[in-house]
C-alpha positions in Angstrom: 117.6 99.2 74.8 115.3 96.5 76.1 112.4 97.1 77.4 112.2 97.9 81.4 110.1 95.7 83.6 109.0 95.8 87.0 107.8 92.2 88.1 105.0 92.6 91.4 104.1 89.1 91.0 105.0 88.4 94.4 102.9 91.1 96.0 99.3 90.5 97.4 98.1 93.5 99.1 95.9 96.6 97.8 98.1 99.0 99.8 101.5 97.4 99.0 101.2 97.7 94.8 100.3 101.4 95.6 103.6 102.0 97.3 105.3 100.7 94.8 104.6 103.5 92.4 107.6 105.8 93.7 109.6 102.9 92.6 107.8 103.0 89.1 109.2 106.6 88.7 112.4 105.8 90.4 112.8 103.6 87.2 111.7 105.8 85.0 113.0 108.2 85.8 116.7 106.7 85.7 116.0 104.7 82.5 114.6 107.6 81.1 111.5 105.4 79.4 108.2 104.1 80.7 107.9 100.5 82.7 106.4 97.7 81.9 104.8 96.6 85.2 103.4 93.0 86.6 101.0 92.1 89.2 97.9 91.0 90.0 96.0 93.8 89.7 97.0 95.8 86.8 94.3 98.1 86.9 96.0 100.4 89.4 99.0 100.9 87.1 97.0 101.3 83.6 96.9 105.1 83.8 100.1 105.4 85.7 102.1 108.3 83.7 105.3 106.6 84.1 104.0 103.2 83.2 104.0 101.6 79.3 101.7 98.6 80.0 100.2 96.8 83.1 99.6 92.9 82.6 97.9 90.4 85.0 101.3 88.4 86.1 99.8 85.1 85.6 98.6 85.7 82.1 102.5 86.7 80.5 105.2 84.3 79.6 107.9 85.0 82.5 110.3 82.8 80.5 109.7 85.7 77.2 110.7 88.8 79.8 113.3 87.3 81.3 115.0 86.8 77.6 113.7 89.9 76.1 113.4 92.7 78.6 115.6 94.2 81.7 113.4 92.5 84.9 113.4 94.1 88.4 111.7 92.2 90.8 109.5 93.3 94.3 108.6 91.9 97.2 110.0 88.5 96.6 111.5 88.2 100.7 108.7 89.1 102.7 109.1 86.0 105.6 111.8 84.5 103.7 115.6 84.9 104.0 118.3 85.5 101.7 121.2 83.6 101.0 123.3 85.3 103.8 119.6 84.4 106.3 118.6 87.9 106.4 114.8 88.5 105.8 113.3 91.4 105.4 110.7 92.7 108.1 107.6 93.8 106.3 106.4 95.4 109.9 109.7 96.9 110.5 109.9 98.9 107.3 108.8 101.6 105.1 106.3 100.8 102.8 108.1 102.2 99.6 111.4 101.6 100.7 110.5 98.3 100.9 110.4 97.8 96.9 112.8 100.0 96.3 115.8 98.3 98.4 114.4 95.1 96.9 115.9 96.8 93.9 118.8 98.0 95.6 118.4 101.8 96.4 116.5 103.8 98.9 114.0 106.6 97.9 114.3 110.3 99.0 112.0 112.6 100.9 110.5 113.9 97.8 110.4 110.8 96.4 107.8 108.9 98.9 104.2 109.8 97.2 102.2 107.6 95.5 100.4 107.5 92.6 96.9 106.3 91.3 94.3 107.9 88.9 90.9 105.8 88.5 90.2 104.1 85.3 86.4 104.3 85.7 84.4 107.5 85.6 82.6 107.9 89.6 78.8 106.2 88.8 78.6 106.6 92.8 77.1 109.6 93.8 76.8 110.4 98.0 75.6 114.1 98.3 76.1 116.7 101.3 79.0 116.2 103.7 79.9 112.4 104.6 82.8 110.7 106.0 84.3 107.3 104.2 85.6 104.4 107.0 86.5 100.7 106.3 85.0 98.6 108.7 86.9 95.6 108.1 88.5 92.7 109.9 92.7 92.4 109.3 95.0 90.8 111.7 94.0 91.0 115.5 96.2 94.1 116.3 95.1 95.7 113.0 91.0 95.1 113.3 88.9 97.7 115.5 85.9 96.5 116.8 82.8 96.0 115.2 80.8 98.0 118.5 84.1 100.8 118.1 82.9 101.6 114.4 78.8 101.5 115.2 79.6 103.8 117.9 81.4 106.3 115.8 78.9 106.1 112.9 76.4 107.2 115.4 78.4 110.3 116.9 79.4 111.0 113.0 75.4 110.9 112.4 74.8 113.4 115.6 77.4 115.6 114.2 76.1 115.8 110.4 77.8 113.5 108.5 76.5 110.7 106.2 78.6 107.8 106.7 79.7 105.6 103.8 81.4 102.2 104.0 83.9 100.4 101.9 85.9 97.7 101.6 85.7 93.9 100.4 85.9 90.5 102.0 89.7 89.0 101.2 92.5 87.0 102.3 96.2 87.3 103.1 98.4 84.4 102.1 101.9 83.9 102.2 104.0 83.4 105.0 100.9 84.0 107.2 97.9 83.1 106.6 94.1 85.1 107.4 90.7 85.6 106.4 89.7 89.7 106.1 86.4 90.0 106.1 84.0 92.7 106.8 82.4 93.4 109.7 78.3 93.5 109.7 77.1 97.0 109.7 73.8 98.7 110.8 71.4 101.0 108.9 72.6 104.4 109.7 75.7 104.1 106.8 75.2 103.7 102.9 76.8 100.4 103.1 78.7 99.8 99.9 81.2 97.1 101.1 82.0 94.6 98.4 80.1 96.8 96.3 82.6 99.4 94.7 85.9 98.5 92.3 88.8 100.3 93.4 88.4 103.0 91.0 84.9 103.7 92.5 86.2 103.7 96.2 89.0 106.2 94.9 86.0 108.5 93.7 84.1 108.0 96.8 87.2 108.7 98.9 87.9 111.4 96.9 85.1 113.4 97.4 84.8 112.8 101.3 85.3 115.0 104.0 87.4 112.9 105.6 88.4 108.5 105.4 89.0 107.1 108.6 90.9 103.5 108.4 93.2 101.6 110.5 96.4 100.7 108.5 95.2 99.0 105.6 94.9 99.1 101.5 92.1 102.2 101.8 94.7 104.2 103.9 97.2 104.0 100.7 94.5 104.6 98.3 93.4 107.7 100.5 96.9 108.7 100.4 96.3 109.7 96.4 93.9 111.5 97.3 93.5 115.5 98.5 90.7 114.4 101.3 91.4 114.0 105.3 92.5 111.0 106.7 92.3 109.4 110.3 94.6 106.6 110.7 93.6 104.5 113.9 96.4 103.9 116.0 98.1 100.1 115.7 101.4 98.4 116.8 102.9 99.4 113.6 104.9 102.8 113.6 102.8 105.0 111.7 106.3 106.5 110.3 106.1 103.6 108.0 102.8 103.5 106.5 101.6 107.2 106.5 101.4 108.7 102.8 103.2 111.5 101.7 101.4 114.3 100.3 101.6 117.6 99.6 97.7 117.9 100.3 95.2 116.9 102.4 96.0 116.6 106.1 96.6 113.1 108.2 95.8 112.6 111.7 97.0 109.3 113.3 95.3 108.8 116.4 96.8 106.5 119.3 95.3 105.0 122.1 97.0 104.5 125.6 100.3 102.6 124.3 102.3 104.4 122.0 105.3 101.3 121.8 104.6 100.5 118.6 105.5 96.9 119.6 105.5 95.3 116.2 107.8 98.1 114.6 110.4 97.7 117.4 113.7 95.6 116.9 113.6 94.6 120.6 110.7 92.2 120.2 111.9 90.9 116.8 114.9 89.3 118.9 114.7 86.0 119.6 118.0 85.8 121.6 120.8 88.1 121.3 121.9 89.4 118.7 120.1 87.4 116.1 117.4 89.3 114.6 116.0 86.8 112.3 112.9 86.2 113.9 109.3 87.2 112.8 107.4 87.7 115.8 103.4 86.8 116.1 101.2 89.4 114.8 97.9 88.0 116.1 98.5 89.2 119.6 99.8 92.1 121.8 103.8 91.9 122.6 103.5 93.4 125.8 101.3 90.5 126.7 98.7 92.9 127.5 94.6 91.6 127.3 93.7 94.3 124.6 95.4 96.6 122.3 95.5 99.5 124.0 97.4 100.8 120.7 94.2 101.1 119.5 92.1 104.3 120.5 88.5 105.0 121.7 85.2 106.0 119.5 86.0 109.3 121.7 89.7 110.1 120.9 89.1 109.7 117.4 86.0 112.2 117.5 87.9 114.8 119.6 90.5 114.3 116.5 88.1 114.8 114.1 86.9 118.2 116.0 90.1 119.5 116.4 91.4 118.7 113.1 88.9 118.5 110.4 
């Protein structure tokens, strides 16, 4: 048989090549043999059980797998349409189903984890108790403020914990376009932002007590992991993005609005019944001044009292 290869050229984000590893053992398991996977970070599928070889996308000859080996490929609608004008609604889906339906099947209950195992021993070290967040800047009604997170690293510092943060300036480009950068931080965290490769944010995640991240590429990452996380509430429906585990608890934290405007099929329409429409994801569909999806520094530490 040819080989089996799962193209991912077409996929940008951190957290959306981690959820397509259920796929990856979908595959396998079905072709009963390992997959070659594409992408542009092959590091996260080198030690992938289910996974033959990982290549950098840009650096194979498509023309070569396309002849020689059976090609399944991702995440080539997101903001575009089929042939028959139906696109499919990054927002309004699951993660992992998401790849999977690209390849024409839907993935079961007990087929929803993801998988990652660094590639790099931890040479970060943070001892005692300490509590991982990702202070970054993502679209509008995905960023929490910069004066949200130096509020909660000082209640996290009256209640004990070191505070470590991660993340890395980058971009999103695609249908949309915007800059992620992240936010300026003060002296009471060990400030490792654009400091760590993803296998050492893994380690450092790993050994927390807990993460605490709006949705983002850290929450998936966390979501191989056994440690705590607190997801900060957003317009997206937390049904879609939240990891399954059998390990490890997560606590999604709200604030005032629970509509989960960007998940919701009655603001994709832009008359009725089309559904082809993307709506804007830079402001609040409700037309409301703030995003009062988003909690306070003091729901998220009741949260963190109750729960961790």
């Amino acid at each position: 048989m040819k080989p089996v290869c799962l193209n991912l050229e077409e996929c940008n984000g951190l957290g959306d090549l981690i959820c397509a590893t259920p796929t990856i053992k979908k595959l396998h398991d079905s072709y009963q043999r390992k997959i070659i996977v594409l992408s542009k970070m092959p590091e996260l599928f080198k030690m992938n059980p289910y996974v033959e070889a990982s290549y950098k996308a840009a650096s194979v000859d498509m023309d070569w797998f396309n002849k020689n080996a059976i090609v399944h490929n991702s995440f080539y609608l997101v903001g575009k349409k089929d042939e028959r004008g139906i696109e499919m609604k990054h927002n309004m889906m699951d993660i992992r189903q998401f790849h999977a339906i690209h390849l024409g099947f839907m993935l079961k209950e007990d087929e929803m984890e993801c998988f990652y195992q660094p590639t790099e021993e931890p040479n970060v070290l943070v001892e005692g108790k300490y509590a991982v967040i990702h202070p970054v800047n993502s679209w509008p009604n995905r960023t929490w403020s910069q004066d949200n997170w130096l509020k909660l690293v000082d209640e996290l510092n009256k209640w004990g914990y070191k505070v470590v943060a991660v993340g890395k300036d980058s971009s999103e480009t695609g249908f949309f376009n915007v800059d992620k950068p992240v936010h300026e931080m003060d002296d009471n965290i060990i400030n490792l932002m654009n400091k760590t490769s993803i296998s050492q944010t893994w380690h450092l995640i790993n050994n927390a007590k807990v993460v605490i991240t709006m949705d983002s590429g850290i929450l998936h990452l966390a979501g191989t992991t056994k440690t705590d996380i607190v997801e900060l509430g957003s317009p997206i429906n937390p049904e879609f993005r939240t990891p399954h585990r059998n390990e490890g608890k997560h606590i999604y934290v709200r604030g005032g609005c629970g509509l989960h405007c960007s998940s919701n099929m009655k603001y994709a329409l832009e008359y009725w019944p089309t559904i082809d429409y993307v709506q804007p994801l830079i402001g609040c569909l409700e037309k409301k001044e703030t995003f009062e999806c988003h909690p306070s520094v003091e729901q998220v530490m009741h949260a963190i009292n109750n729960n961790i």
